[in-house]
VEXMAR-760585 format. One line per 3 residues: their letters; for each residue x, y, z of C-alpha. Coordinates in steps of 0.5 Angstrom, whole numbers, plus 2048, in hexadecimal, padded with zeros to 3 digits. Layout:
! VEXMAR-760585
a) X Y Z  ...
! end
This chain:
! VEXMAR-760585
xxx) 7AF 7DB 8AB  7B5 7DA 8B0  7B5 7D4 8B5
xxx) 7BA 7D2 8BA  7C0 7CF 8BA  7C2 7CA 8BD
xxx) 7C1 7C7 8C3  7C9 7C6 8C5  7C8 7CF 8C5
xxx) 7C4 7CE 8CC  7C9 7CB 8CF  7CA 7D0 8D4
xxx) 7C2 7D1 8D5  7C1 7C8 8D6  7C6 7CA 8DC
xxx) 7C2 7CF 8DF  7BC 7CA 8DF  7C0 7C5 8E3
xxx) 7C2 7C9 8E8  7BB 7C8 8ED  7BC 7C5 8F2
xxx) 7BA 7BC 8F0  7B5 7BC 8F6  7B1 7C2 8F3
xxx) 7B1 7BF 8ED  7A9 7BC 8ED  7A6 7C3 8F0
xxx) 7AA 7C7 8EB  7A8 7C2 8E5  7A1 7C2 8E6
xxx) 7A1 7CB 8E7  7A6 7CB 8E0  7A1 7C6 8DC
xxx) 79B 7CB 8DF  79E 7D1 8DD  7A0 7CE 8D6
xxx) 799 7CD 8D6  797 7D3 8D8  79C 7D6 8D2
xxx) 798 7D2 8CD  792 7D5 8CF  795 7DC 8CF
xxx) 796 7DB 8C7  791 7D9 8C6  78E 7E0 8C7
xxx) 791 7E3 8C2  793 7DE 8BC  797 7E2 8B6
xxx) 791 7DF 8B2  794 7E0 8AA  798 7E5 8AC
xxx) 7A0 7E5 8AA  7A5 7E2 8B0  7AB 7E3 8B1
xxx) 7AE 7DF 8B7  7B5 7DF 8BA  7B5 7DA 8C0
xxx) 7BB 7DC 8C6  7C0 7D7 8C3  7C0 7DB 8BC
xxx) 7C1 7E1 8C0  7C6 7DD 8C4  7CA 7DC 8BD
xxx) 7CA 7E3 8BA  7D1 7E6 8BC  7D0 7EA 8C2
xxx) 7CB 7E4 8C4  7C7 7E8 8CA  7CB 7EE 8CA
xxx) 7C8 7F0 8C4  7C3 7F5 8C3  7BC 7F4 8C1
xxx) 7BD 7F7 8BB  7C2 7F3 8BA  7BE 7ED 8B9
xxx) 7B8 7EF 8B6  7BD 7F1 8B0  7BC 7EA 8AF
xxx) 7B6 7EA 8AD  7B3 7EA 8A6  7B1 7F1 8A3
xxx) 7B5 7F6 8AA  7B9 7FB 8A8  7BE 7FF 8AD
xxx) 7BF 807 8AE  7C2 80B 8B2  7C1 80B 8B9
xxx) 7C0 804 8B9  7B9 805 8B5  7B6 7FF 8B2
xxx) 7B1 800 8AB  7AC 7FA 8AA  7AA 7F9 8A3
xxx) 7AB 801 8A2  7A8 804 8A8  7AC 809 8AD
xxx) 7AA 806 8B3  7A4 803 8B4  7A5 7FD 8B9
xxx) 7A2 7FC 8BE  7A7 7F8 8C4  7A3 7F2 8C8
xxx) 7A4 7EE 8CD  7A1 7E7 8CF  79C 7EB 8CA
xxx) 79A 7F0 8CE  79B 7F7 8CB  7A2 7FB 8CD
xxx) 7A0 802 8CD  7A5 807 8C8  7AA 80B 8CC
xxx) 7AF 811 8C9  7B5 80C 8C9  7B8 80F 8C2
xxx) 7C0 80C 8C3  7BF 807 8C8  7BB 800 8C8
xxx) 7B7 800 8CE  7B6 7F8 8CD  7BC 7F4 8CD
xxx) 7BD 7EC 8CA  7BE 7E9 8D1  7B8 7E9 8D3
xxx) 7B4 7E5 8CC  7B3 7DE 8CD  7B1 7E0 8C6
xxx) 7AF 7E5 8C0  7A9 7E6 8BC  7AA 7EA 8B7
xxx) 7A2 7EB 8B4  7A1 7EF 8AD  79D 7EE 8A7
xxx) 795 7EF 8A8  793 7EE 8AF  78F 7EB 8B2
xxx) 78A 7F0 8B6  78D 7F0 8BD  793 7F3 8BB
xxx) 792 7FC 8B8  795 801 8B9  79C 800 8B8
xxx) 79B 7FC 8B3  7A2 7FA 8AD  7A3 7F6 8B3
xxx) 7A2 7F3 8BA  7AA 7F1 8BE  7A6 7EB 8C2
xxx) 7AB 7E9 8C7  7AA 7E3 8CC  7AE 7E5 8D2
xxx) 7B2 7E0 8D6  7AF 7DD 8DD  7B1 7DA 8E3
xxx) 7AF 7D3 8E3  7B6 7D1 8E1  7BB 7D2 8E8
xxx) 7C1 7D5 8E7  7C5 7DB 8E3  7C9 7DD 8DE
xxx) 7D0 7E3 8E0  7D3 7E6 8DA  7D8 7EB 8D8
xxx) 7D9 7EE 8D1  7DD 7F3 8CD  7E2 7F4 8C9
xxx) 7E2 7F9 8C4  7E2 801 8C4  7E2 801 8CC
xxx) 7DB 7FD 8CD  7DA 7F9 8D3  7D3 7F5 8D5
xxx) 7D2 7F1 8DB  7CC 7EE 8DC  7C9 7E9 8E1
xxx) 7C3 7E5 8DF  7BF 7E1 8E5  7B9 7DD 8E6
xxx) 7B6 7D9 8EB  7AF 7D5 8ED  7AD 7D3 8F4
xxx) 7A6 7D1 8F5  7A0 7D3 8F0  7A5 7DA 8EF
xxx) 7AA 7DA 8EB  7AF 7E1 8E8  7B4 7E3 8E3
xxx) 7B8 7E9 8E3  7BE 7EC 8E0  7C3 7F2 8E1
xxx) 7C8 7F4 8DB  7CC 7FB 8DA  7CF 7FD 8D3
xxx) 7D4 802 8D2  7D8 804 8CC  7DB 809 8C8
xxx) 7D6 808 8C2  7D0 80A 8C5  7CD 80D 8BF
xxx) 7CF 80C 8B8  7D5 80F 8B6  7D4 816 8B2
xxx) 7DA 815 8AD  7DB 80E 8AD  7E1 80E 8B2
xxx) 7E2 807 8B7  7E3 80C 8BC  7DE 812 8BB
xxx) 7DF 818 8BF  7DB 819 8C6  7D7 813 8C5
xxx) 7D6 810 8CD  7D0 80C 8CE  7CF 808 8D5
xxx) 7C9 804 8D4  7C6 800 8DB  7C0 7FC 8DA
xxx) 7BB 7F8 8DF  7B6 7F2 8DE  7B1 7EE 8E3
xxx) 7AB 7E9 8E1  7A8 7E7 8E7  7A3 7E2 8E7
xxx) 79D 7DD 8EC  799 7D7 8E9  793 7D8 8EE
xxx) 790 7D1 8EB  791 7CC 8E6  78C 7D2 8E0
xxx) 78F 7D9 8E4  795 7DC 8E5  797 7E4 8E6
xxx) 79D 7E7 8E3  7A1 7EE 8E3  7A7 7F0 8DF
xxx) 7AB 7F6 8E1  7B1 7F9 8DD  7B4 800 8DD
xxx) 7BB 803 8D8  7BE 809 8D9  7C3 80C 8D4
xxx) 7C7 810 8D3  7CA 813 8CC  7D0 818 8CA
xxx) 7CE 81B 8C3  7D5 819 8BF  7D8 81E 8BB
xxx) 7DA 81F 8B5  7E2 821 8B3  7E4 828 8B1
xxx) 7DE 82B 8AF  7DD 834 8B1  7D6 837 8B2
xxx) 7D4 83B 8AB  7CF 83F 8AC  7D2 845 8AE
xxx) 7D0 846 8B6  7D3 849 8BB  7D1 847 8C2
xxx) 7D5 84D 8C6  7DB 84D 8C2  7DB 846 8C1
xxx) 7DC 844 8B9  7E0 83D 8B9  7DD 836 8BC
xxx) 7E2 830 8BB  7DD 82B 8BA  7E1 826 8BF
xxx) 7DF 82A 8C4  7D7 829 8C3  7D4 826 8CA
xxx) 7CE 824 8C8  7CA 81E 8CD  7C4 81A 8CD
xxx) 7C1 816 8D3  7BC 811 8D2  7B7 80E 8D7
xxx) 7B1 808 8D7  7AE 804 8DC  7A9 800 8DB
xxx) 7A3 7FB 8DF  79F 7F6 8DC  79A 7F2 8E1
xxx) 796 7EB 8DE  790 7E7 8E0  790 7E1 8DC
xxx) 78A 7DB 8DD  788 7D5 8D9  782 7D0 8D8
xxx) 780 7CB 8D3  77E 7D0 8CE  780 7D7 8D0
xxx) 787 7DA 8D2  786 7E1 8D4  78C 7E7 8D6
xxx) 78D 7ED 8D9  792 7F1 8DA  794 7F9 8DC
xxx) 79A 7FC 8D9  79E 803 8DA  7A3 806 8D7
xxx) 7A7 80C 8DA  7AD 80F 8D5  7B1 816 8D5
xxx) 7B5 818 8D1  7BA 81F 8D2  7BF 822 8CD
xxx) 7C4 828 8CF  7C7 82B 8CA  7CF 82F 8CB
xxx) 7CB 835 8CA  7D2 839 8C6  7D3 834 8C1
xxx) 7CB 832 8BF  7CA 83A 8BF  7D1 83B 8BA
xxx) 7CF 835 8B6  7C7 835 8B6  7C4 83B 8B9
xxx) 7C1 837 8BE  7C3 834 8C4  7BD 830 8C7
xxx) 7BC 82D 8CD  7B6 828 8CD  7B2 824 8D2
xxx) 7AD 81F 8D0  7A9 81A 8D5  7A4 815 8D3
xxx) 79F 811 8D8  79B 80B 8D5  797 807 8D9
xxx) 791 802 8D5  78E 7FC 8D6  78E 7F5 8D1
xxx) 789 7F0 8D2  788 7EB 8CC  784 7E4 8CD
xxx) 782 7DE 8C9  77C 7D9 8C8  77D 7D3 8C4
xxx) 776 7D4 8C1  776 7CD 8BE  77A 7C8 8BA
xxx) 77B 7CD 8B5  77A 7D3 8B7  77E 7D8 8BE
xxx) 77C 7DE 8BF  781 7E3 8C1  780 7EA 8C4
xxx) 782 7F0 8C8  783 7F6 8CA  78A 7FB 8CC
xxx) 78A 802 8CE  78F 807 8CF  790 80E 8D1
xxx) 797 812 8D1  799 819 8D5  79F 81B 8D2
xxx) 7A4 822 8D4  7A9 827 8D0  7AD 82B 8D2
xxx) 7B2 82F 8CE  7B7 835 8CF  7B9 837 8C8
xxx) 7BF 83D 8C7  7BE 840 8C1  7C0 847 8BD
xxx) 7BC 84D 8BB  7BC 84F 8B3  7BA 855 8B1
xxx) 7B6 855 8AA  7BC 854 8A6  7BE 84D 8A9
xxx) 7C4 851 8AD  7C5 850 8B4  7C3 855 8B9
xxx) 7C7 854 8BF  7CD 84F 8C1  7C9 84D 8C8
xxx) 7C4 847 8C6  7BD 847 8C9  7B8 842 8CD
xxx) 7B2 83F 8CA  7AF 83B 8D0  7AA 835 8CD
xxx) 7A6 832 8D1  79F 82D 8D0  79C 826 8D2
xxx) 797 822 8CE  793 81C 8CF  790 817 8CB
xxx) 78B 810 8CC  78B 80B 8C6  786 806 8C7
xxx) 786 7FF 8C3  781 7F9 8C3  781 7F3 8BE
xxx) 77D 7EE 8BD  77E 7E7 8B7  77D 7E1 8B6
xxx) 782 7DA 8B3  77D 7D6 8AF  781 7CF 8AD
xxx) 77D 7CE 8A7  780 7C8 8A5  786 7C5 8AA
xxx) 78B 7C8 8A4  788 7CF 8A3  787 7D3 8A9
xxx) 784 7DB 8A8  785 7E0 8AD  780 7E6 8AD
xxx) 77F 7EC 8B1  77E 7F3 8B3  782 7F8 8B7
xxx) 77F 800 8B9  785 804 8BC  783 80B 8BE
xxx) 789 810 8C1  787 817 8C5  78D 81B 8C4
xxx) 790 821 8C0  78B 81F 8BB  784 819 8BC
xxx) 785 814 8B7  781 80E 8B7  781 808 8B1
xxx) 77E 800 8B1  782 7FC 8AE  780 7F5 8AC
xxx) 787 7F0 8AB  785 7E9 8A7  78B 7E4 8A6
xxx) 78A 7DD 8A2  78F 7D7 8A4  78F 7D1 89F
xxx) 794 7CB 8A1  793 7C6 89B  798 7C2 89C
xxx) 79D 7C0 8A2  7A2 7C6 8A2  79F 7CA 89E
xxx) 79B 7D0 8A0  799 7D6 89C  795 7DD 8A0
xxx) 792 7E3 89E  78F 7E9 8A1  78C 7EF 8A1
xxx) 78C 7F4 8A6  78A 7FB 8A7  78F 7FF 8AC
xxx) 78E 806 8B0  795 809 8B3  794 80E 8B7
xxx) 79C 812 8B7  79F 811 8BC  79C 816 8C2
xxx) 7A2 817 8C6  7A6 81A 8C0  7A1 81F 8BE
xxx) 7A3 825 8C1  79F 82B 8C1  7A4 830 8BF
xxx) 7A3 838 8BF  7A5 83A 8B8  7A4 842 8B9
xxx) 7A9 842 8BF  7AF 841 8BA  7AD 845 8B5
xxx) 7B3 84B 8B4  7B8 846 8B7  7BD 842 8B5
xxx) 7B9 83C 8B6  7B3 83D 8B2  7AF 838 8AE
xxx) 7B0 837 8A7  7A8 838 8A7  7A3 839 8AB
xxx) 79E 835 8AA  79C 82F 8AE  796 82B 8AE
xxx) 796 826 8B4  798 81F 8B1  793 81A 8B0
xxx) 792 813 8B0  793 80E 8AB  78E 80A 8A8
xxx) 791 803 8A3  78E 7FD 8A0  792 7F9 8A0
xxx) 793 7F1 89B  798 7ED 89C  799 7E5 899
xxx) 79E 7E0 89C  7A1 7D8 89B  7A5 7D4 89E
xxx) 7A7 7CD 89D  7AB 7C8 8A2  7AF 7C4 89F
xxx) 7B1 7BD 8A3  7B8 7BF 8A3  7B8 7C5 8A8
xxx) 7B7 7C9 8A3  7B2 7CE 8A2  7B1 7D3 89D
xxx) 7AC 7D9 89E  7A9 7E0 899  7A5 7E5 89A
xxx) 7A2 7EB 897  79E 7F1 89A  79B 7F8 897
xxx) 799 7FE 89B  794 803 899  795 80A 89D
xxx) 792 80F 89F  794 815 8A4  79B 810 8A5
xxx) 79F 811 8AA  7A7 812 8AB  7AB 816 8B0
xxx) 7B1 81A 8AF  7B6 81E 8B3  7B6 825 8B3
xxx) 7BB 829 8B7  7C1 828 8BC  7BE 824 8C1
xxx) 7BC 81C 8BF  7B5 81C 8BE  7B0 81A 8BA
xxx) 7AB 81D 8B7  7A5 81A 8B3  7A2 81D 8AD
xxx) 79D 81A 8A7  79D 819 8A0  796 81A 89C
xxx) 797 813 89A  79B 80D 899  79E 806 898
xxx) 7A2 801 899  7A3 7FA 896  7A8 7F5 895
xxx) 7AA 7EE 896  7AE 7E9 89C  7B1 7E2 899
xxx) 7B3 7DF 89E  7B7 7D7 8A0  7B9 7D4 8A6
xxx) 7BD 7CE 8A7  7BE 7C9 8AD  7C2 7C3 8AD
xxx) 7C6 7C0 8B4  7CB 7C4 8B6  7CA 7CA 8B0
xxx) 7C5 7D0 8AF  7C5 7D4 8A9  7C0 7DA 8A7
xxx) 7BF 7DF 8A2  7BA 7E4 8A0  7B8 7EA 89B
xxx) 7B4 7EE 89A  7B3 7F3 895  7AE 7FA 897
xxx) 7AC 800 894  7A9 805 899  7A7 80D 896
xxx) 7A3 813 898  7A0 819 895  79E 820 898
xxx) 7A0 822 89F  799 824 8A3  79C 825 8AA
xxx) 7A1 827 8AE  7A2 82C 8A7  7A7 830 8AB
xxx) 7AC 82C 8AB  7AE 82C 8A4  7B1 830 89F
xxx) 7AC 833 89A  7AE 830 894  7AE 829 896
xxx) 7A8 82A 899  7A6 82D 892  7A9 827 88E
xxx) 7A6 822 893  7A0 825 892  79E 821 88B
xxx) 7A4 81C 88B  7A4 816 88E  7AB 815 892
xxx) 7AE 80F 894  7AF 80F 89C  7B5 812 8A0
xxx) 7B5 80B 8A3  7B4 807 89C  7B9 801 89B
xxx) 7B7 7FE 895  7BB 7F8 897  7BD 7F4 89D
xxx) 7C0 7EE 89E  7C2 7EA 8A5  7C5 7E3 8A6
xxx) 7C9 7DF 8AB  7CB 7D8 8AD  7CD 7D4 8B3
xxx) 7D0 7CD 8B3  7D3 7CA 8BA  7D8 7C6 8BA
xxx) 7D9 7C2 8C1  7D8 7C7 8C6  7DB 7CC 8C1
xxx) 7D5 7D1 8BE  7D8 7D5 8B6  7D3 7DB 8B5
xxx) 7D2 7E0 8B0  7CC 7E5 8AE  7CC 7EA 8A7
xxx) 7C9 7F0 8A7  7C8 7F3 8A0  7C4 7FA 89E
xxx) 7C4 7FE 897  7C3 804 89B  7BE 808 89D
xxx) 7BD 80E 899  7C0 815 899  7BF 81C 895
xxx) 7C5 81D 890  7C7 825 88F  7C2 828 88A
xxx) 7BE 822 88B  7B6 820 88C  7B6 81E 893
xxx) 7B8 816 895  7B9 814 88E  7BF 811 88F
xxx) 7C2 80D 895  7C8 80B 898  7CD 806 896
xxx) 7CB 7FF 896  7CF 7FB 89C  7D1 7F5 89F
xxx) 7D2 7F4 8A7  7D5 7ED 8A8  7D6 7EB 8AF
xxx) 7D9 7E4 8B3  7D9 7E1 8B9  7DD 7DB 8BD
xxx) 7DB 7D8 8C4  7DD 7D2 8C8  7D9 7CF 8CE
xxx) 7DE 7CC 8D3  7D9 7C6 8D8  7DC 7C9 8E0
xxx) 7D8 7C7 8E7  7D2 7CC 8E8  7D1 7CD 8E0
xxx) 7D4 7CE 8D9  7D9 7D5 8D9  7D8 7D7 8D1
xxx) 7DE 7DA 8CE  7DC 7DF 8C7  7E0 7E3 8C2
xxx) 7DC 7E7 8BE  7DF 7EB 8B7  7D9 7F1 8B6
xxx) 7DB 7F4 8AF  7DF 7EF 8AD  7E1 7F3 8A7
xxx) 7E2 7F9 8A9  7DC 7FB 8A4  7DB 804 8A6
xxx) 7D4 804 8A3  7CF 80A 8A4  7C9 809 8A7
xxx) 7C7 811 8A6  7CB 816 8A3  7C7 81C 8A6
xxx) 7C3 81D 89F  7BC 81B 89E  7B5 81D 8A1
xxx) 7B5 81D 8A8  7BC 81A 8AA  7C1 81D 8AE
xxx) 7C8 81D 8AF  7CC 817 8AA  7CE 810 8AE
xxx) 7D2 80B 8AD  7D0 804 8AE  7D5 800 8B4
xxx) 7DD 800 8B2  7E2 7F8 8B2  7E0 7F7 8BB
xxx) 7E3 7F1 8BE  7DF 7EF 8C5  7E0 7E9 8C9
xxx) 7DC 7E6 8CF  7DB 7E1 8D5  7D5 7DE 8D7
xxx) 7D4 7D9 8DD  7CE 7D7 8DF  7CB 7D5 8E6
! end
């Protein structure tokens, strides 16, 4: 499990705290001791319960190079068992996707983000990763639930920041949070540009066309109506906007003419994509002696719209698509807990969600004639248009039976039913066993029977018929609606602390697939498309240690995972199909596959000095060698070293931070994806050596 560092790193933070005016001190203290009761009651409604927990505090995040300018991904790759991907992806225990984000345990919608993050550290007073057999709160999303606890604003004052450096980024932010009476509010404003928007197709530190400006908005608002309730509504938007990069002298091949056009400069490619989400969340929390009950409305808009160069894509692929996707969510979370006795808390509740998404596509393609050859040198338009709606409804009801005072058990029931491309249902009891037989040590196992729905907004309900005899045909024609996936799911875990900081944990998980879904990017604009293989699994274990001694903090994680599929049941279209043919009656290791993965870091302050650095280490996830069965190979194993260095300087108002922060310390030029696989698109580099520095004042 990773904890915080220490206490020397909030400097900045404990000055916040002392901004408040000394004769609103008593008021503000009663109004900040309610509201951390209040807090302690709304955890109380959703414990882990024997599930396996991650946790990485804002003074870890503070520490990681890049501190809060990081992205999200970026920081959860520090956690045991994370895989990276392209696109900023990350893979929990072998799955593609399948994580469900939330904030102060209420449920943010899944958007069409697919480049940029949505959610951004600065606003986390803490993340949760949760994986392993859950308890039965959590379906859906299920590889693993982001819960993060957002800042508030019971701490007067503010946080200014200017960072950059490298490969022509730039990110000021601005953090503020105030309280007045029983209301209090916190509120950040940041904006990335960079010339790496997207990760570079060749391994260049200054990939071609690769613009991104990155604007991001936060608010939490909160009301304490007495000393049992309070009402509270978070706000937050992204709006991004990405060049696709280019690769380096490459020339269409396929033989098109497009109006006596033959030749491209790849450099020349100007190809874009624009990302928008916004998103509300409004709660009502009241607590008694023996229940605490919450209710919250959340909604989601994002859009996402991709512009083609209409040449370049129809002299090198056939196609030039234009493509616009909206996905609408709203839904309702209520959840409550009773303490029925001294042994025995019931929990229980009920979420309902419903989506409205659009597509909008422009596709330019050429006419063939029953030979393959081209008809004429004019393109023509295909227009797509469609629009589809999906509900999901969830209940849950379980029961934490403390048998003895060291061995609690957790037991319960889950329905979920989805009303959309297809209707779905299953019951899926959760159990898990927590024994702690000693002081420190703490063994869990559980079980838990899962249902997946693929992801709604990304199933596309494409007309095949009308590309056929075009130079965008499918490989198939084929194409069985993706269904849902249905798991069991094991998993036995320990951990030992030990009286000198340092604890060392391990975990072992195994998953049983059916209808297991995975997502893969088929044609030129940057959108996932889900499909299923009949059946499935996942295994693997997660070594862990963590070491906390005054002023150093070192952690280090392991995880080794396989992860496979056989036979490909919908979304055949998009396949070739010999590999669909091979698929069918061989297990295949997944494109997302990485057999090991090795995280690690250390911080140690010195003064008001603070040393860092984090390792990220990867076998490599899978490709498809020339000749080969598809994913049996992988790509080169790497090793991704990065440092940083940062000074508080004490000034009237609050601290001025000073950091220098070394990413890629080695210059390591790794792959992440060389274009080969099932379902993988274009080849990425991880980032190039970058050397960034910032200014932080608080206020």
């Amino acid at each position: 499990m990773l904890v915080a560092a220490s206490a020397g790193v909030l400097t900045a933070t404990s000055a916040l705290a002392q901004q408040a005016p000394p004769a609103a001190q008593p008021e503000i203290s009663e109004i900040v001791v309610t509201a951390q009761r209040l807090d302690a009651a709304r955890g109380t409604i959703e414990p882990v319960l024997g599930a396996t927990t991650y946790s990485l505090p804002e003074a870890f995040i503070t520490n990681l190079p890049g501190g809060a300018n990081t992205q999200l991904n970026q920081v959860v790759l520090q956690a045991p068992g994370v895989a990276q991907d392209s696109f900023g992806q990350l893979h929990v225990r072998g799955n593609h996707g399948d994580i469900q984000y939330r904030l102060n345990n209420v449920i943010l919608p899944e958007g069409l983000a697919v480049f940029g993050q949505t959610l951004s550290p600065r606003l986390a007073s803490s993340i949760r990763l949760i994986t392993g057999a859950l308890p039965a709160q959590y379906g859906l999303r299920t590889a693993g639930i982001i819960d993060i606890t957002t800042k508030s604003g019971f701490r007067n004052g503010g946080v200014a920041s200017i960072y950059g450096g490298s490969h022509g980024m730039i990110t000021p932010s601005i953090e503020y949070g105030g309280s007045w009476g029983k209301s209090s509010a916190f509120g950040s404003l940041s904006f990335t540009g960079t010339d790496v928007g997207i990760e570079s197709p060749d391994g260049s530190g200054t990939p071609l066309h690769d613009r991104s400006n990155q604007y991001q908005a936060f608010g939490y608002f909160d009301r304490i109506l007495d000393d049992a309730s309070r009402i509270s509504a978070i706000v937050g938007t992204s709006q991004q906007s990405f060049q696709i990069p280019n690769a380096k002298g490459l020339q269409p091949n396929l033989g098109l003419n497009l109006n006596g056009r033959t030749a491209f400069a790849s450099e020349a490619l100007n190809q874009t994509q624009r990302e928008a989400t916004s998103y509300g969340i409004v709660t009502y929390l009241r607590t008694t002696e023996k229940f605490t009950g919450q209710a919250s409305l959340f909604t989601r808009y994002s859009e996402l719209t991709y512009r083609p160069d209409l040449a370049g894509e129809l002299l090198f692929n056939g196609i030039a698509q234009a493509a616009r996707k909206t996905d609408l969510s709203f839904g309702t979370q209520l959840e409550g807990v009773y303490s029925l006795s001294d042994a025995h808390t019931a929990r229980g509740g009920v979420i309902i969600s419903t989506d409205h998404t659009t597509s909008r596509t422009n596709s330019q393609v050429f006419r063939l004639n029953a030979v393959g050859a081209q008809l004429s040198p004019s393109p023509i338009d295909l227009i797509g248009s469609s629009s589809s709606d999906a509900w999901t409804y969830s209940a849950y009801l379980q029961d934490s039976w403390k048998i003895i005072d060291s061995v609690t058990l957790n037991y319960g029931l889950r329905m979920d039913q989805l009303a959309a491309f297809r209707r779905e249902r299953q019951l899926s009891p959760r159990v898990n066993l927590v024994w702690i037989p000693a002081d420190g040590l703490t063994l869990h196992g559980g079980y838990a029977r899962y249902f997946t729905p693929p992801p709604f907004e990304l199933v596309a309900s494409q007309t095949i018929a009308s590309f056929v005899g075009t130079t965008a045909e499918a490989p198939g024609s084929q194409n069985d609606t993706p269904r849902s996936e249905r798991d069991d799911y094991f998993d036995l875990g320990v951990e030992q602390k030990f009286a000198n900081g340092l604890t060392l944990g391990a975990d072992a998980y195994y998953k049983s697939a059916s209808n297991l879904v995975d997502e893969g990017q088929f044609g030129a604009p940057i959108i996932l498309t889900p499909f299923n293989y009949r059946d499935g699994y996942a295994k693997g274990v997660e070594l862990s240690a963590n070491y906390v001694n005054g002023p150093l903090n070192a952690y280090a994680n392991l995880a080794v995972s396989e992860a496979k599929g056989r036979d490909i049941v919908s979304s055949q279209f998009n396949f070739n199909p010999a590999e669909l043919a091979y698929i069918r009656d061989h297990f295949i290791y997944l494109d997302h596959d990485q057999t090991y993965t090795l995280s690690g870091g250390a911080s140690y302050r010195l003064g008001s000095t603070r040393f860092s650095t984090d390792v990220l280490c990867g076998s490599g996830l899978r490709r498809t060698p020339d000749g080969a069965p598809p994913n049996s190979g992988h790509l080169p194993g790497y090793i991704q070293v990065n440092l940083s260095i940062a000074h508080d300087f004490e000034l009237p108002g609050g601290p001025l931070t000073v950091r220098a922060d070394l990413i890629n310390a080695l210059d390591e030029k790794y792959q992440i994806r060389d274009g080969s696989g099932v379902g993988v698109g274009a080849p990425q580099y991880g980032p190039r050596r970058g050397l960034f520095v910032g200014l932080t004042k608080a206020f």
